[in-house]
N, C-alpha and C positions, 0 to 999 in steps of 0.2 A: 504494500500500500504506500503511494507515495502520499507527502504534505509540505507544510513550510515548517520550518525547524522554531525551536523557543529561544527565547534568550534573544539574539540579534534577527531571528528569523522572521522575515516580515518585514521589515522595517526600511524605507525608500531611504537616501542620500539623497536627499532633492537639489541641495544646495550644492554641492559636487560636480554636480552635472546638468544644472539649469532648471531642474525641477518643473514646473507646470508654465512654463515662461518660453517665448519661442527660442527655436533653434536656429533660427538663421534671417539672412535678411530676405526680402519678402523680393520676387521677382516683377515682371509687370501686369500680372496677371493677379496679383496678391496671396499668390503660393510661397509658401515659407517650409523650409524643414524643420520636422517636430524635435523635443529636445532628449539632450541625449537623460536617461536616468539609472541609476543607481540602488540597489538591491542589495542589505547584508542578508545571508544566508548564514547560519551554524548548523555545520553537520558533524557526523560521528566519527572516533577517529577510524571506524572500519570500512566507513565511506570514503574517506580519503587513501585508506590504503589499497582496496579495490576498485575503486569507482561504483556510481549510483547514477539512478535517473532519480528527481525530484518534479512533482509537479508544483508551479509558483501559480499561487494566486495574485490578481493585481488589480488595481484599477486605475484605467492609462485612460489618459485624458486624449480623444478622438474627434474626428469631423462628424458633425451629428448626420446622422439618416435624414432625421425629417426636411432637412435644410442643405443636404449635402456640403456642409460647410459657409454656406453664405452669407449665413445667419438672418435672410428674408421669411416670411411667412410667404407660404404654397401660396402661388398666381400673384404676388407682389417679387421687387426683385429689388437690389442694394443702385441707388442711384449715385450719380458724379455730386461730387458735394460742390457746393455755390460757392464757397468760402476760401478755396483753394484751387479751383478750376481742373479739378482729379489729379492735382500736383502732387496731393501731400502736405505739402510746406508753403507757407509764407513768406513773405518778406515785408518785415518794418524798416523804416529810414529814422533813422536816430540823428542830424545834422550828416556829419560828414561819413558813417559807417552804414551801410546795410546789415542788420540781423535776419539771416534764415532761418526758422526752427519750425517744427511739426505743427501742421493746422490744429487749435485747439477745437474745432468742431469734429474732423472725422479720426482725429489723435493718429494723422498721417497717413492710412491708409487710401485715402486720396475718395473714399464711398461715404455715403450715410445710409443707415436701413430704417428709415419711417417707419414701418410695418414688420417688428424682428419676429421671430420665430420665436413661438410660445414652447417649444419644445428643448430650445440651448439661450432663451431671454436674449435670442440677438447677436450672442458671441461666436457661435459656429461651429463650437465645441462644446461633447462633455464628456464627463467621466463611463466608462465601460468597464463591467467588469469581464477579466478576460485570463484564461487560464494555460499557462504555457510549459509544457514539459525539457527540461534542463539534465544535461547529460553531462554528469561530472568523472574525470577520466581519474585514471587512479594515479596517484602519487602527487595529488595536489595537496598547499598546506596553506595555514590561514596567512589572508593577505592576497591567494591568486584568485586572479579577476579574470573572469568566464563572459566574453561577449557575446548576445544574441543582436548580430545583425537584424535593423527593421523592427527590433520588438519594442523599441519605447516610445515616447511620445507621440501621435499621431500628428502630420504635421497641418498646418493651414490652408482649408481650401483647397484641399487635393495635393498639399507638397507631401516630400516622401517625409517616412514616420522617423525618428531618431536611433538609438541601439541603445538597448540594456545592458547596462555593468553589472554581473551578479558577482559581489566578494564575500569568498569564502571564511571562515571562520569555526577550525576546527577543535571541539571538545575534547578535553585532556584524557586519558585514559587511566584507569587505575592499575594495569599491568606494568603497560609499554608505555616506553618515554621516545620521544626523537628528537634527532637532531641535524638534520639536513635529510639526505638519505637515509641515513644510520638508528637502528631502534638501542635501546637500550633497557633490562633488565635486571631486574637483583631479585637472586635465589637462595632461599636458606639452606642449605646442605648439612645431615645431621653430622655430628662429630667424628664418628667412627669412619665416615666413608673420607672426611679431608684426614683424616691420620693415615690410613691403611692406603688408601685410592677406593675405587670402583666406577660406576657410570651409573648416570644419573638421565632421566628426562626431562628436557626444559624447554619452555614453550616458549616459539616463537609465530610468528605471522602466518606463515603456514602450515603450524599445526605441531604437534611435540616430536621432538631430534634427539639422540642418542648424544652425550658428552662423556670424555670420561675423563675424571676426577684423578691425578698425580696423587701419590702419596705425598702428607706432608703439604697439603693445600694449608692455604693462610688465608684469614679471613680477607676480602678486598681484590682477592685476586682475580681478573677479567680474564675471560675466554672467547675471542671472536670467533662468530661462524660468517664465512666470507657469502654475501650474496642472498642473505635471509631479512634485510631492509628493508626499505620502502624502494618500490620502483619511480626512477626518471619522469615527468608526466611527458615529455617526449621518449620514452623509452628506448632511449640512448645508452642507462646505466642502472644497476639495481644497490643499495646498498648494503654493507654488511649488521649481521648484530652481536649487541657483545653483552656476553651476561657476566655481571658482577655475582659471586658467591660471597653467604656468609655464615659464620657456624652456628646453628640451632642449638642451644642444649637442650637438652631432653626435662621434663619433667613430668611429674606423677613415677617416679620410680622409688619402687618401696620390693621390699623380701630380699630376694636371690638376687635379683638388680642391684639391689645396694651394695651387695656384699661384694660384689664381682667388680663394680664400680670402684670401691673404697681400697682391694687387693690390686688394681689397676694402677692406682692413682699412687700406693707404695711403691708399686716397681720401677715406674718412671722416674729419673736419675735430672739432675738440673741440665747437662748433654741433651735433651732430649728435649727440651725448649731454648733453644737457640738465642731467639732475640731475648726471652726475659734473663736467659744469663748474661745479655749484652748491658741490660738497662742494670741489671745489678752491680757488674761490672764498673758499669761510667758513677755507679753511683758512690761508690766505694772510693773512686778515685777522687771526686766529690769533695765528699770525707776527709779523705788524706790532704788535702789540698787546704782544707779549712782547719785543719787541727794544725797541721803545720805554721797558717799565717799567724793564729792563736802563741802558739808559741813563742813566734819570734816578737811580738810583743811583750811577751813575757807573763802570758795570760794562762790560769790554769787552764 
């Protein structure tokens, strides 16, 4: 089922893009092109990583039917205004300058409509609602902007319509993180398999991969799988992903578990944690360093 998304989904950028105001300058005929508008959408990040079709609801401001744009009522029609001679524009003489600006009777388009259309009050346009299907390619991220040539504004009096900006805006995920191409996760691994090794299953984009786990794994340590990404949206390149691990301890262990845990924890030698003999190590030196300054002061 397609729809428009929450959050930013729905929501024009009028002002971006000209919003309900024309698109262009007007020819001799009083055709104008419609303006260009603006559309955030928010979608999922499983939408951005595969691609989707959404249908957009909208409502684009258009040449009315009843008036074809004219803004006459049927059997009356838009006449040359007195005031400007279908120029448009005026001219005042101020002593030694000429000022030209927009006739204030027909506000420049050079007609008046006596008789406007009861159906758009005379202006020529109105709002329609109108439903347009939107194909999002996969490997897009928030911020890419999706044009539908022709689908925005309808333009005046038969000029052509403007093009819709749809910008995307993609929702965080609670697994996967990205970063360009690149996805990124973190997996807790229980303790036994980072001392010993073994392999582990860990989920990526398409679907759970086989890893397997060094003996002696350290918490923090990343593992790239090349090529399990997000794809290119020109599908040029796919990128890789890289799972951070980190050690789970176990809990709810009580009996036989404890016991084996606890005969465990005896046999293992300070050799057998490496870095916390390092940090013991610097620490001691620490120590020495500070009893020493002690002394030479002459301080118990």
């Amino acid at each position: 089922a397609f729809g428009g998304g929450g959050g930013f989904g729905g929501s024009f950028i009028e002002s971006l893009f000209g919003g309900m105001g024309g698109g262009g300058a007007r020819d001799r005929d009083g055709r104008s092109r419609g303006s260009d508008l603006g559309y955030d959408l928010e979608i999922d990040f499983e939408e951005a990583a595969f691609g989707a079709r959404r249908e957009l609801s909208l409502n684009i401001v258009e040449d009315c039917e009843a008036c074809h744009g004219s803004g006459a009522e049927a059997g009356s029609q838009r006449e040359t205004c007195t005031a400007c001679g279908g120029r448009g524009m005026v001219v005042s003489s101020n002593g030694f300058f000429q000022v030209r600006q927009h006739c204030p009777r027909c506000g420049g388009s050079g007609e008046i409509v006596r008789h406007p259309c009861r159906a758009c009050r005379g202006e020529g346009r109105v709002k329609a609602a109108r439903k347009l299907e939107l194909t999002i390619p996969a490997g897009v991220d928030t911020g890419s902007r999706l044009r539908l040539a022709g689908k925005g504004e309808g333009g005046s009096r038969g000029g052509a319509p403007g093009d819709l900006f749809v910008v995307l805006h993609v929702r965080e995920h609670e697994l996967f993180a990205r970063d360009g191409l690149d996805t990124h996760c973190e997996i807790p691994i229980p303790f036994h398999i980072a001392a010993l090794g073994g392999e582990i299953q860990v989920p990526t984009l398409r679907g759970d991969v086989p890893l397997k786990i060094p003996a002696g794994t350290q918490p923090g340590k990343v593992f790239t799988l090349r090529g399990l990404g997000f794809p290119d949206v020109r599908g040029h390149a796919t990128g890789d992903h890289h799972i951070a691990v980190t050690i789970e301890v176990p809990t709810g262990l009580h009996g036989k578990t404890d016991d084996l845990l606890a005969a465990f924890g005896a046999a293992v030698k300070e050799a057998n944690h490496p870095r916390l003999a390092a940090i013991r190590r610097k620490a001691r030196q620490f120590y020495e360093r500070k009893d020493a300054m002690h002394a030479a002061k002459g301080n118990p």
